[in-house]
C-alpha positions in Angstrom: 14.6 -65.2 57.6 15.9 -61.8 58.0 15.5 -59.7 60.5 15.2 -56.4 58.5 13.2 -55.7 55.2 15.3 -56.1 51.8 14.2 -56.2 48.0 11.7 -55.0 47.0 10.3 -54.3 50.4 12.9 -52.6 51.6 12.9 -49.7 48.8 8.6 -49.4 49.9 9.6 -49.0 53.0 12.1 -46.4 52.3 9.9 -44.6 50.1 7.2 -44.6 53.1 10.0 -42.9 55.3 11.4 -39.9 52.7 7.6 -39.3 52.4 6.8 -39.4 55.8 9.9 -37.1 56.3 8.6 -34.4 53.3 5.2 -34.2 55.0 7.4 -33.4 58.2 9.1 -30.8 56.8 6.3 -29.3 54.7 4.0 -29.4 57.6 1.2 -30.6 56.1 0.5 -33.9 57.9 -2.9 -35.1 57.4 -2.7 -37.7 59.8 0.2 -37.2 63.1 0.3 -40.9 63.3 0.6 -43.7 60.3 0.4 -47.5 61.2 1.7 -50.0 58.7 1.2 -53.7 58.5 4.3 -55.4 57.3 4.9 -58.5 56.3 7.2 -61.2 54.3 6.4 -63.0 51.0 9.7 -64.9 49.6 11.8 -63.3 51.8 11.0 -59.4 50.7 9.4 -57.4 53.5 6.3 -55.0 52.0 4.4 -53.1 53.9 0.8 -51.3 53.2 -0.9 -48.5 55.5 -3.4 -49.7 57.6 -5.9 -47.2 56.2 -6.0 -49.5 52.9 -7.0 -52.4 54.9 -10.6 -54.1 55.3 -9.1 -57.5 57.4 -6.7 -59.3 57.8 -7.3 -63.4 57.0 -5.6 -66.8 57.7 -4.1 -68.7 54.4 -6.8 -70.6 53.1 -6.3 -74.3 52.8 -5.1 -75.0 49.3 -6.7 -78.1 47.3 -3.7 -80.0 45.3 -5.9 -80.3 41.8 -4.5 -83.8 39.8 -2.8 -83.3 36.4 -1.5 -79.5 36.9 2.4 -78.6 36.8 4.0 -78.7 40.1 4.2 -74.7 40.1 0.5 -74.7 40.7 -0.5 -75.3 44.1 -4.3 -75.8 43.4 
């Protein structure tokens, strides 16, 4: 697992910094302080701003369903 984002994550992330950075030099913050929750799904880091979130929930437990292609988990 690695210990920094990369993929696809990794250019959100970067985006969320230059435009952090433009609000910083335009001066037109509307909030001094952004939280991000980031996390990893196949070994890309993403990350989405905590204002977009309701809650945050456990996997569910996932029901294998007979006759289906391996590919779907249930």
């Amino acid at each position: 697992m690695p210990d920094f984002p990369t993929g696809p994550g990794k250019k959100i992330l970067d985006q969320v910094h230059r435009t952090q950075q433009d609000q910083l030099a335009s001066e037109t913050i509307d909030f001094p302080h952004q939280q991000y929750l980031s996390f990893l799904l196949n070994e890309d880091w993403y990350g989405l701003s905590v204002y977009h979130l309701v809650e945050v929930l456990p996997p569910p437990k996932i029901t294998r369903v007979p006759s289906v292609p391996d590919h779907i988990l249930g």
